[in-house]
N, C-alpha and C positions, 0 to 999 in steps of 0.2 A: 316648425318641425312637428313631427307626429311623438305621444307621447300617451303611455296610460297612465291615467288620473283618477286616484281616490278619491271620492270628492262626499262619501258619506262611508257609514258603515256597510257593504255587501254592495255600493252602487262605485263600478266602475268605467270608467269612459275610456278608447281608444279616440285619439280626436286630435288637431290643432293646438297646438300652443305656442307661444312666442319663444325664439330661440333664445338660451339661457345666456348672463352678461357675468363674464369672468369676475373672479371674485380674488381673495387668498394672493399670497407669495406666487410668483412665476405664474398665473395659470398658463395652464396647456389644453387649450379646447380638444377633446379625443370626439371620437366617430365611435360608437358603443355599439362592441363584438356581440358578446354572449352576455347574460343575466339570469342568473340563479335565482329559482325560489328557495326561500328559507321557511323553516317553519316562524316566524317571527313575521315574516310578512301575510302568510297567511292569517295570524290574529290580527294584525292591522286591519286587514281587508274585512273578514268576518264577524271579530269578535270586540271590535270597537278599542283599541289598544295604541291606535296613532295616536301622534301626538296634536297634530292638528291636519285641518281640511283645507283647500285641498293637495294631495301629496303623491307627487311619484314615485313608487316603492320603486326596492332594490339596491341590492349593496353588496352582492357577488357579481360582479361584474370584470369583465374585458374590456379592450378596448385597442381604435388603433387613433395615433397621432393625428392630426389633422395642421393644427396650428400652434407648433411650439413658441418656447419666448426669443428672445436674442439670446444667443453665444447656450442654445441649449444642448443638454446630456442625448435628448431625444429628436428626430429627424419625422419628418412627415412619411407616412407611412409606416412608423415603428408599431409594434404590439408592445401592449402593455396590460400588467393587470390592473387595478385599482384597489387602494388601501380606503378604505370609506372611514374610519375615523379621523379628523379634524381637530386637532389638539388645539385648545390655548396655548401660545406659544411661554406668555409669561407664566406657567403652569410649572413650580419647580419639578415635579414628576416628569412632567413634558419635556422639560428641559434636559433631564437624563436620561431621557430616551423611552418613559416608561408612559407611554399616549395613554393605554390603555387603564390605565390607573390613574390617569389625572382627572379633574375635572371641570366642571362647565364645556365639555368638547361639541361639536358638533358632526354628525353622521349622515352622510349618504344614504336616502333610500328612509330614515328615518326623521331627523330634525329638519332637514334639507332634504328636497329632492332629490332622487337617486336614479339608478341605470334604466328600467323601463322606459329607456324616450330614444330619440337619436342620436342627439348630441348632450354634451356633461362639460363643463372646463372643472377641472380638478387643478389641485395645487402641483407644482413637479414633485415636491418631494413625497406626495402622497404616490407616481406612478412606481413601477417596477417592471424591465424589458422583459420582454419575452421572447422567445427565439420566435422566427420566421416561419419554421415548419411546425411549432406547435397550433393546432386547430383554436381558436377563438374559444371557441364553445369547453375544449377543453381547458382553457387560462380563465375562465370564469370560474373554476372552480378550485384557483388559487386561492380563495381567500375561506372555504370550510375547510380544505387542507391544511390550511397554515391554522386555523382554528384548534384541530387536531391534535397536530403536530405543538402546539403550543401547552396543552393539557401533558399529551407524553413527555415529551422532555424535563416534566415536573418527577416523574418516577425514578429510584433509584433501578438498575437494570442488575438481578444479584445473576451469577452462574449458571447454568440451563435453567432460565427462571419462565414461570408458565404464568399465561395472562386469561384472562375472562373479560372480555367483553358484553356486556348486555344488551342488545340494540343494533339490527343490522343497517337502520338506514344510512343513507348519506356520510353523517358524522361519526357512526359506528366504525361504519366499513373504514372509512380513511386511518380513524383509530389506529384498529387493525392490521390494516398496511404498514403504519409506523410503529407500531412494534416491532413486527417482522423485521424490519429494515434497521431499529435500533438495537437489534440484539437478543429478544424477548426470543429463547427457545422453541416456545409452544405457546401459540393463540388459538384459544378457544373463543367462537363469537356463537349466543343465543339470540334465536328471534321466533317471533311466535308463526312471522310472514315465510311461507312455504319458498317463496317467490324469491323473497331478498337473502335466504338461507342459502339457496340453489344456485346466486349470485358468488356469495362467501366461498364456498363448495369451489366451484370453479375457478376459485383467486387461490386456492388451495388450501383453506383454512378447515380447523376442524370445528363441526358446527352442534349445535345443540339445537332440539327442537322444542322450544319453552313452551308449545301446547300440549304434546304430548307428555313431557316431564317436570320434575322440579328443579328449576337451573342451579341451586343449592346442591340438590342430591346427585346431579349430573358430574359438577365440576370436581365435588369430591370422591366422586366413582374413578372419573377419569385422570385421577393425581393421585391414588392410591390411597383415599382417604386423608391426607393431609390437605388438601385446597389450595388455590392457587396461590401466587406470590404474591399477583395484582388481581384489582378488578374495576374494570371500567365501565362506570352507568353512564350511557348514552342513549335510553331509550326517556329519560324525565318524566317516570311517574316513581313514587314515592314508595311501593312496594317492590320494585327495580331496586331503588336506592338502600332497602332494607336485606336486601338478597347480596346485593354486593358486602356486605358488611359480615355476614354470614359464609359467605364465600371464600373467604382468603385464609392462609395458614396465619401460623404465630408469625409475628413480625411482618407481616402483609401489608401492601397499600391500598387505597381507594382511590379513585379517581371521580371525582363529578363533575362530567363533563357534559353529561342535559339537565335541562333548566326545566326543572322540576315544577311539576305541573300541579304541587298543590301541597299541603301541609303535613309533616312526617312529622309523629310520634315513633319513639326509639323505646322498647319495650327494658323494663330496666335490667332483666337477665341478659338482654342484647347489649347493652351499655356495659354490663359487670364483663360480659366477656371480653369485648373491644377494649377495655380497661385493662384485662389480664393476659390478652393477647400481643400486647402494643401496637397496636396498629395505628397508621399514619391514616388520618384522610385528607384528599389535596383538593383545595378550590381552583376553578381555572376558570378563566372569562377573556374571549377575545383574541390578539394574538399580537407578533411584534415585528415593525418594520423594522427597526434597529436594531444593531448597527448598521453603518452603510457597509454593504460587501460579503455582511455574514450574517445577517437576519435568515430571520426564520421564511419569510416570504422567498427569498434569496434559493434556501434549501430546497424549498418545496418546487420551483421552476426547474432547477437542477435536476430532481427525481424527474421530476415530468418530461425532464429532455433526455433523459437516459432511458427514459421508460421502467423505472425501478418502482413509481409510485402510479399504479392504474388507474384512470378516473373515467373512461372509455363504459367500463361495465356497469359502472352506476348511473348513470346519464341514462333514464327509459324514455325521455322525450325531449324531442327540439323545435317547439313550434314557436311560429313569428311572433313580434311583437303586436298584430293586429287581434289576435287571439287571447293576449293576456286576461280580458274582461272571461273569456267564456271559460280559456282553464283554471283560474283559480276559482271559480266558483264551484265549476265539479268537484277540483282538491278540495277546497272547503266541506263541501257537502259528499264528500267522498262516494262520487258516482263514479270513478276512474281507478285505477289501480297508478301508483308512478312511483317510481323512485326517486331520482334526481330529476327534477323536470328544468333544463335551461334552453329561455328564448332566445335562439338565433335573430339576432336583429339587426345587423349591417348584412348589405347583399353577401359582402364576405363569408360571413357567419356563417349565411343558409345555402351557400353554395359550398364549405367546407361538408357541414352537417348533412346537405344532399348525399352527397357520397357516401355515409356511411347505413346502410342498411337496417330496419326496423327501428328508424328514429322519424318522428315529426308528433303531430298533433297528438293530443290527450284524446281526443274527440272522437 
């Protein structure tokens, strides 16, 4: 099978490799849809942050069925999305359904080879179906959704309650959307990028332009000098994370939900306030396949079939899997503009993504 390979820091190969040999409970060989970059693979790639050589990134992925096991949930031909964490089973966290907090696991795209390739055998209880009509390339992006989705649901949701987001990429925007959809009155989302604002704008949110302002003095202009209820850092740098903190009324929450790009000092009148304010700040990481039936992966397919949760507008490119080597190196060295960049990589993929207009290469 064909397959991009990490195989140094900045050096990657689109090439031959031996097809993969089932591993895990039930595998289910899938045929792999769509494949999301994350910002996570980009450090791999660039910044020297794998964990070893050589390695097929990827861990937003789709997929469709290929080879189920005997007496399977899933039928050849099924779509599916893929959960890329890999629990130890004897894991008592694991065991209660809490993957993402157990440890010693293993990861798709990181510890283990991931979606970049043809084929994948996955465990069954890691797939989740996916309706028929939804496009590949849009079930690749079940798994930053459910990421999202998994940070908000940590928020307490008060009365016409107003939210801040900071950060319109990808993970922002999904935010965003889930707010909306869980109740949050009034979402307000800043970004410095003209481009992913204009984005927001169009999803019908109301937007902040954090070059031209101070997203502090924004949010408090536009809540009547009280500030918001909530405030979600999704852009991961550390004076983001300071702003949010700044940003919210008395009894306000925080959210941190990007992975902060480097060391915050909390100024101690920052700290006195947050102290006299009571403000909640929530950690979030990752997201939850469990339970079966009403997980969160579960929810977000459901939006997706209803069309309640958009992921259409975020997606600026769908180039093939032979291309992986040449766009991530642009992304990296940020010669391209993108947003959500996911490779269509079964013919399925790139004939759904054909169809829809001013989508293919970075290039």
């Amino acid at each position: 099978m064909k397959a991009a390979v990490l195989k140094a820091p900045n050096v990657l190969d689109y090439t031959d490799v031996p097809d993969p040999e089932p591993f895990g409970e039930r595998p289910v060989l899938v045929r792999v849809g769509g494949v999301g970059v994350c910002g996570s693979d980009l450090l791999r790639f660039a910044r020297g942050t794998a964990y070893h050589y050589p390695l097929v990134l990827g861990h937003e992925l789709s997929a469709v069925v290929e080879r189920p096991p005997a007496d399977s949930r899933f039928a050849p031909g099924d779509k599916v999305a893929v959960f890329p964490l890999l629990p130890r089973r004897d894991d008592p966290l694991a065991q209660v359904g809490e993957w993402a907090l157990s440890s010693d696991y293993d990861y798709f795209g990181s510890r283990r080879d991931g979606g970049m390739a043809e084929l994948l055998w996955v465990p069954e209880a890691n797939l989740i179906p996916v309706p028929a009509d939804v496009p590949l390339v849009h079930a690749a992006m079940v798994e930053p959704a459910a990421v999202a989705l998994h940070g908000v649901l940590k928020l307490r949701v008060p009365a016409c309650g107003s939210a801040l987001v900071i950060g319109a990429g990808p993970i922002g925007a999904l935010a965003a959307q889930w707010l909306r959809v869980l109740g949050w009155t009034r979402v307000l989302v800043a970004d410095v990028d003209a481009r992913k604002r204009q984005v927001m704008a169009e999803l019908g949110f109301e937007v902040v332009d954090a070059a031209a302002r101070d997203t502090v003095e924004a949010a408090r202009d536009l809540t009547g000098g009280a500030g918001v209820d909530a405030a979600v850092e999704a852009s991961g740098f550390p004076e983001t994370f300071l702003q949010t903190l700044e940003a919210v009324a008395p009894a306000g929450q925080v959210l941190v939900l990007g992975d902060l790009k480097g060391d915050v000092t909390i100024p101690r009148d920052l700290i006195s306030s947050l102290i006299r304010r009571e403000l909640t700040v929530l950690g979030t990481w990752n997201s939850k396949i469990t339970p079966a039936g009403r997980s969160e992966w579960e929810m977000v397919v459901e939006h997706l079939r209803r069309g309640a949760l958009r992921v259409a507008p975020l997606i600026s490119h769908t180039p093939s899997l032979d291309e992986v080597p040449a766009v991530l190196a642009d992304m990296a060295g940020r010669r391209v503009w993108s947003n959500k960049v996911v490779f269509a990589v079964s013919d399925e993929a790139r004939r759904e993504a054909g169809a829809r207009p001013g989508e293919g290469s970075t290039r």
